[in-house]
C-alpha positions as CSV (number, residue, x, y, z in Angstrom):
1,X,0.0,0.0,0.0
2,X,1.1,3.5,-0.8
3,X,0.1,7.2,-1.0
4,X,0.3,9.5,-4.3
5,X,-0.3,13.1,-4.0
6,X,-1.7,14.8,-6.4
7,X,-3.3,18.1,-7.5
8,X,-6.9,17.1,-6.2
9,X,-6.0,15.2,-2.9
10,X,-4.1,12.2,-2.1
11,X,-4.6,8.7,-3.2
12,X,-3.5,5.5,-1.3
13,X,-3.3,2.9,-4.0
14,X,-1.8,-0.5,-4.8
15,X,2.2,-0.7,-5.7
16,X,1.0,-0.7,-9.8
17,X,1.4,3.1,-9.6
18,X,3.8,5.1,-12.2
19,X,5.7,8.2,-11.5
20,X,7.4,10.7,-14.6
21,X,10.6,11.0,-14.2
22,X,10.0,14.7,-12.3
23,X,7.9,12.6,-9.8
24,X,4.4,13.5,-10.8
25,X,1.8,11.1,-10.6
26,X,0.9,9.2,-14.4
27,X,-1.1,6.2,-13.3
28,X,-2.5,5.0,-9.7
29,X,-4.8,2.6,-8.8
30,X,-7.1,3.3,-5.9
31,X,-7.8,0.9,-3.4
32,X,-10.1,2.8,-0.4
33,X,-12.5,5.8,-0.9
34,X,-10.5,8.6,-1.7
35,X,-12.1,12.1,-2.5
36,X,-10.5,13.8,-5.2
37,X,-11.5,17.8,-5.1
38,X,-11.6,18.2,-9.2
39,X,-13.5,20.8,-11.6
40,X,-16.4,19.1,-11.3
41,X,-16.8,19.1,-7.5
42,X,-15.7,15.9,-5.1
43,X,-15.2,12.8,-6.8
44,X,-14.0,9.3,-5.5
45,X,-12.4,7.1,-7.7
46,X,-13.1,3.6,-8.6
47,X,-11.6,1.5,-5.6
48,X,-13.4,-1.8,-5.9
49,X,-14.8,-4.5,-8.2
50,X,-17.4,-7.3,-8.9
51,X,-17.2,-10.3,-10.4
52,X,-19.8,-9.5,-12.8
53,X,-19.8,-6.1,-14.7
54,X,-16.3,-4.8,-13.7
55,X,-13.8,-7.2,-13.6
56,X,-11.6,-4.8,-12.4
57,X,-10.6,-1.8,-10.5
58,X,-9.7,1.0,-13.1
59,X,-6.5,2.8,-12.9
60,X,-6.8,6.9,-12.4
61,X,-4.5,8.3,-15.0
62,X,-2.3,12.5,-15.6
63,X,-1.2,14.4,-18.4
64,X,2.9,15.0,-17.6
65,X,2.1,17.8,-16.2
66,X,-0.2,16.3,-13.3
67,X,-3.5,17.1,-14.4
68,X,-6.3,14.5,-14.7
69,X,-6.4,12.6,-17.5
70,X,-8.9,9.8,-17.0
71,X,-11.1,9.4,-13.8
72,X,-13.1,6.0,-13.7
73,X,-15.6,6.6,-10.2
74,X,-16.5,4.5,-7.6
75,X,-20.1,5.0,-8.5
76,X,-22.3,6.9,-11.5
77,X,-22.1,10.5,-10.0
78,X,-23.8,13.0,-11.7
79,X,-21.6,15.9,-13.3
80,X,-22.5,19.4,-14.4
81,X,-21.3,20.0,-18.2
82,X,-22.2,23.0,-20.6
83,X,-24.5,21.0,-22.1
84,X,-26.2,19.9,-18.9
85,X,-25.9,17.2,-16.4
86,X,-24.7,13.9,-17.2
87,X,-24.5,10.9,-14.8
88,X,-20.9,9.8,-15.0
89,X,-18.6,6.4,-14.2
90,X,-15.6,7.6,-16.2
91,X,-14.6,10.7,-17.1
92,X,-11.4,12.3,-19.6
93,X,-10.2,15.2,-19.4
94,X,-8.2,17.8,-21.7
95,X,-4.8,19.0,-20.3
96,X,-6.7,22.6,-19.6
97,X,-8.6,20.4,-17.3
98,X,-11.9,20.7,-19.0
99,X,-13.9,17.5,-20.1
100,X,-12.8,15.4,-22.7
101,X,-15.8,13.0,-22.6
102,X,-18.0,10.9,-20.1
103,X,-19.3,7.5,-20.1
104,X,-22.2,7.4,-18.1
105,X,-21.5,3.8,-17.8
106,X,-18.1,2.2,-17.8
107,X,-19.0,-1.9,-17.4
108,X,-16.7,-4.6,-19.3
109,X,-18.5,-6.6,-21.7
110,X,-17.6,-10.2,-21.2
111,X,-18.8,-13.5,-21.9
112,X,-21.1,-12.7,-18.6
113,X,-21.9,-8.8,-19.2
114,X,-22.9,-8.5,-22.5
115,X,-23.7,-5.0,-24.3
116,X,-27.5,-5.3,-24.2
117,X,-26.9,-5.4,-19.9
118,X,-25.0,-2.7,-19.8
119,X,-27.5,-1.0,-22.2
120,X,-30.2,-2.2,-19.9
121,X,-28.9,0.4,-17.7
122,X,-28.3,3.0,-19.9
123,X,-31.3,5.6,-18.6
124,X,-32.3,8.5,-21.4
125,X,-30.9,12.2,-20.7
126,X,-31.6,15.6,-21.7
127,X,-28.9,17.3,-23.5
128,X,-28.8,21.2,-25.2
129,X,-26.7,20.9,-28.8
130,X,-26.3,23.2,-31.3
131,X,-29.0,21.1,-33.2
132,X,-31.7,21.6,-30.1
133,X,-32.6,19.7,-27.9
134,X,-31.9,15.7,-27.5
135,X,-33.7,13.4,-24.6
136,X,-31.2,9.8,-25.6
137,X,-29.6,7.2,-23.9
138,X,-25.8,8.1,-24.6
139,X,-22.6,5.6,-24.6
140,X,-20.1,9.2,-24.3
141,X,-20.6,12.5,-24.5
142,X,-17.2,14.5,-25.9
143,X,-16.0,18.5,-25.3
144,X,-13.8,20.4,-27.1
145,X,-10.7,21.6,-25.1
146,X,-12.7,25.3,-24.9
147,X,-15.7,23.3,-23.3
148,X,-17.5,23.2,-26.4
149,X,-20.0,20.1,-27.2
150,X,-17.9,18.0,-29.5
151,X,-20.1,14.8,-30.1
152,X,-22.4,12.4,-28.9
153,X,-22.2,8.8,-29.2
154,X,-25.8,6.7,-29.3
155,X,-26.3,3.8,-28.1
156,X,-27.5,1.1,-31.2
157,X,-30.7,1.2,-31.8
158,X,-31.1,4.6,-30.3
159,X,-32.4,7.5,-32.3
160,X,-32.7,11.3,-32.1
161,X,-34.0,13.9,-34.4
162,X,-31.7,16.8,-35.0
163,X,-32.0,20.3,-36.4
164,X,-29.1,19.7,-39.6
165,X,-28.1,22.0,-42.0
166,X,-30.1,20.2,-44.5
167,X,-33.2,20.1,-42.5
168,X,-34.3,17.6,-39.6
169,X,-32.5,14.4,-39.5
170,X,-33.4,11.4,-38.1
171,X,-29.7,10.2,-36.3
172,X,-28.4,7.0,-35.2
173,X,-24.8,6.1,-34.0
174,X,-23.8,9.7,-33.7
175,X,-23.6,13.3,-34.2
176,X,-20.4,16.0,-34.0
177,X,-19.8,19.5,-34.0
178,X,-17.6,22.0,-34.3
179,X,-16.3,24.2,-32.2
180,X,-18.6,27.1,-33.1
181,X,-21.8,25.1,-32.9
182,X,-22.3,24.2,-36.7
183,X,-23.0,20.3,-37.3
184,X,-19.7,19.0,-38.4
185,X,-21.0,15.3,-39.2
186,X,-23.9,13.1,-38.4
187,X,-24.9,9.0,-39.6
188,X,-28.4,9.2,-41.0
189,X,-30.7,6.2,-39.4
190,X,-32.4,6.0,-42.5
191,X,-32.3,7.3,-46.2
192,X,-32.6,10.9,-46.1
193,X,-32.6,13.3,-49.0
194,X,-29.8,15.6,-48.7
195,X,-29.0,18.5,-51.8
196,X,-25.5,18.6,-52.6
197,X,-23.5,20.0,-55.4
198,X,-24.5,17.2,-58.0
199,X,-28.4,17.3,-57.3
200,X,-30.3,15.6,-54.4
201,X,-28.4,12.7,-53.3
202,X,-29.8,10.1,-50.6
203,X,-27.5,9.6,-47.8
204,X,-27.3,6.4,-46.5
205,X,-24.2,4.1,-44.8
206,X,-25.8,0.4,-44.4
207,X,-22.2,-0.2,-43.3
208,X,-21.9,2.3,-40.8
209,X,-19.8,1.0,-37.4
210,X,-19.8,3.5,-35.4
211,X,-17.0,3.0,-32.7
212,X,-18.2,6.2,-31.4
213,X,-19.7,9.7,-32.8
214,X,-16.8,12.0,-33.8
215,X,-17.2,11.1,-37.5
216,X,-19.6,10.0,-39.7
217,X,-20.8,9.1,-43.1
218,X,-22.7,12.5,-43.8
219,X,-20.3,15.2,-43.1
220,X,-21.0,19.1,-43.8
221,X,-18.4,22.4,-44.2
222,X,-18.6,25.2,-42.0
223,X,-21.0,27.0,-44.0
224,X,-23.5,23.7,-43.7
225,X,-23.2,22.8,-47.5
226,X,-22.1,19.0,-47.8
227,X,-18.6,18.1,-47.8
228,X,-19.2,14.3,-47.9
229,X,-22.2,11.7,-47.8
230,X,-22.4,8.4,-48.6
231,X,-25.1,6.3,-50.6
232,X,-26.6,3.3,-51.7
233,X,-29.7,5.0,-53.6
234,X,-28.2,7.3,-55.6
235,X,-25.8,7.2,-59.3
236,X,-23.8,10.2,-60.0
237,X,-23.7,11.2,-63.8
238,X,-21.2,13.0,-65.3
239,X,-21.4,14.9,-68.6
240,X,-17.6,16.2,-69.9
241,X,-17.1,19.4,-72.3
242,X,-16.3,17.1,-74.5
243,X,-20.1,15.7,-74.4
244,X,-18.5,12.2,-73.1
245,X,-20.6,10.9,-70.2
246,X,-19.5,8.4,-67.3
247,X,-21.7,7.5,-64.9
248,X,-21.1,6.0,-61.6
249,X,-23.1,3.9,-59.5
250,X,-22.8,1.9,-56.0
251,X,-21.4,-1.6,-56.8
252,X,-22.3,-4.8,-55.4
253,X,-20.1,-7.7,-53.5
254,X,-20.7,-11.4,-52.6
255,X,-23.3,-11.4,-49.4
256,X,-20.9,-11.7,-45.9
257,X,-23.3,-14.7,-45.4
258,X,-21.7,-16.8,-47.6
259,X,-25.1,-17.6,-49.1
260,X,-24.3,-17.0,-53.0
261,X,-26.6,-13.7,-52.3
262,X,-25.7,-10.2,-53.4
263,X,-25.3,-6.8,-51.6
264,X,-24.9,-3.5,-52.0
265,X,-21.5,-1.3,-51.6
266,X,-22.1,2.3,-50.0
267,X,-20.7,5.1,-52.8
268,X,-18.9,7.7,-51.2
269,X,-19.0,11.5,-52.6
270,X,-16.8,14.2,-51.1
271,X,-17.5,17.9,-52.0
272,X,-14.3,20.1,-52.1
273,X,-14.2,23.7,-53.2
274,X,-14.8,23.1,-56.8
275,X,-13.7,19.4,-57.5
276,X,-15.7,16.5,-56.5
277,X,-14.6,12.9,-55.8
278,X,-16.5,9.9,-56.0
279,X,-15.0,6.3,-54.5
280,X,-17.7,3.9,-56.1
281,X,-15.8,1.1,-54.2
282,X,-14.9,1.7,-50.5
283,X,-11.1,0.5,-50.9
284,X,-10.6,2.0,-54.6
285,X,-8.9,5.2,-54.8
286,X,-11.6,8.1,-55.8
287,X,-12.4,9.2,-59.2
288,X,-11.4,13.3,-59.0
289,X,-13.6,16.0,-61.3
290,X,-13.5,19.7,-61.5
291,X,-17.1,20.7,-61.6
292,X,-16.3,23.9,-63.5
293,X,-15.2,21.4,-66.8
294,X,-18.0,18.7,-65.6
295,X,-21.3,18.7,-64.9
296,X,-22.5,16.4,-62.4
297,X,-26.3,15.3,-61.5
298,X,-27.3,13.0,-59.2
299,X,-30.3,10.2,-60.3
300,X,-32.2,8.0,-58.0
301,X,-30.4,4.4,-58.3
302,X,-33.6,2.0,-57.6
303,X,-31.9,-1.3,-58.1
304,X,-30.7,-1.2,-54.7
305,X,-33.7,-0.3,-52.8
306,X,-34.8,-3.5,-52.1
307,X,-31.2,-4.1,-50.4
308,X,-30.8,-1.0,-48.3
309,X,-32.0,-1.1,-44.6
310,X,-32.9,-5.3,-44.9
311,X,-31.0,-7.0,-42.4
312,X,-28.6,-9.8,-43.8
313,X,-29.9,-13.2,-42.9
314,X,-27.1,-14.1,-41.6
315,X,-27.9,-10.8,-38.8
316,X,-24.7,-9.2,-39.6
């Protein structure tokens, strides 16, 4: 047993603990209650286990200069944020010492825990965003370093309606800002009509994995045109000065069942000043256009409708 002392109070803690080489504390692992006077008001960190959700006490972690990093708590404690009050289990912060982002559960999946019980307690909460107001059930909620809302990360299944530059969205997975307020990116739960440079295009990622909601498929530039959606609905034709025309259209690949089926590829299209890029295969390099020597317009691509949005009978 040994004590650390840091910045928000002292910590006695198992013999795992690491020191920088100027002595200040860079990982610690609690083993009694230990108040920690922080930002956000008392907090005790995490200083014992269970056999069943959390296999293991988590280790409280610095920045080299000494400021809290990572802050797993004993139990969900309710923080105040700008963007309202959040409960909390683990909590990052930026060197500044403002939030980074906060789980409002922090359980361990296992072959005993598995994500639909520790979504079982996920309870819905009220957040203000740039794109009004949300009532969701959250995995993380992330800050910019000035304390600005950075992004919210759904939990599956979950959806919100949000206020986008192109209108109300229905979101799933997630949705991110920037630091001024505007809607940086979002991942559309279903195909939505969005108007881009080429026409109407409708954005939808059947592939989407969202690890958590920084980025996603449908992403706009600061002055809310689109900078980048992705599609399985729509076929981008082009039409050169020289009258030539090339059209491009989402692809299909051998069903990840294995059952001799067909699916659908998402097309990605990326807006840039005034060229346009278009990667009608996910792992191909894109196809590059000036739009002031081609004309681009986008056409509904029907052949996939009847793929988009089915679940593979395989359930992946």
């Amino acid at each position: 047993m040994q004590t650390i002392v840091t910045n928000y109070g002292t910590i006695t803690c198992a013999r795992q603990m690491e020191l920088s080489p100027k002595g200040l504390p860079v990982s610690c692992t609690a083993i009694k209650p230990c108040p920690l006077e922080t930002p956000l008001g008392t907090l005790i960190p995490q200083h014992t286990t269970d056999d069943l959700r959390k296999k293991e006490v988590q280790p409280v972690t610095f920045h080299a200069d000494g400021t809290l990093k990572a802050l797993p708590l004993e139990t969900q404690t309710v923080v105040t944020t700008p963007a309202g009050d959040i409960p909390a289990e683990l909590i990052t912060f930026h060197k500044n010492g403002n939030i980074n982002r906060i789980f409002p559960l922090n359980g361990k999946l296992s072959g005993y825990w598995a994500q639909e019980d520790e979504k079982g307690l996920a309870k819905p909460i009220t957040l203000e965003t740039p794109a009004g107001s949300i009532f969701a059930s959250l995995i993380s909620v992330c800050f910019h370093a000035d304390g600005s809302l950075r992004s919210l990360t759904l939990w599956p299944g979950e959806t919100v309606k949000a206020m986008a530059p192109t209108g109300v969205v229905s979101v799933r997975t997630g949705i991110s800002f920037s630091p001024d307020g505007t809607i940086r990116s979002l991942e559309p739960a279903a195909p939505t009509l969005i108007t881009t440079p080429a026409g109407d295009i409708t954005a939808y990622d059947p592939d989407a994995v969202g690890v958590n909601g920084d980025a996603n498929s449908l992403t706009f530039h600061d002055d809310g045109t689109v900078a980048r959606v992705t599609t399985t609905l729509t076929r981008i034709k082009t039409v050169q000065q020289d009258g030539r025309v090339i059209t491009f259209t989402p692809e299909y690949r051998d069903s990840l069942c294995g059952d001799e089926d067909r699916e659908i590829m998402p097309m990605r299209v990326e807006f840039e000043g005034r060229t346009a890029r278009i990667w009608p295969l996910p792992d191909a390099a894109p196809v590059s256009m000036d739009m002031d020597q081609t004309t681009l317009f986008a056409e509904p691509y029907l052949p996939g409708f009847e793929i988009v949005g089915i679940a593979l009978k395989c359930g992946v």
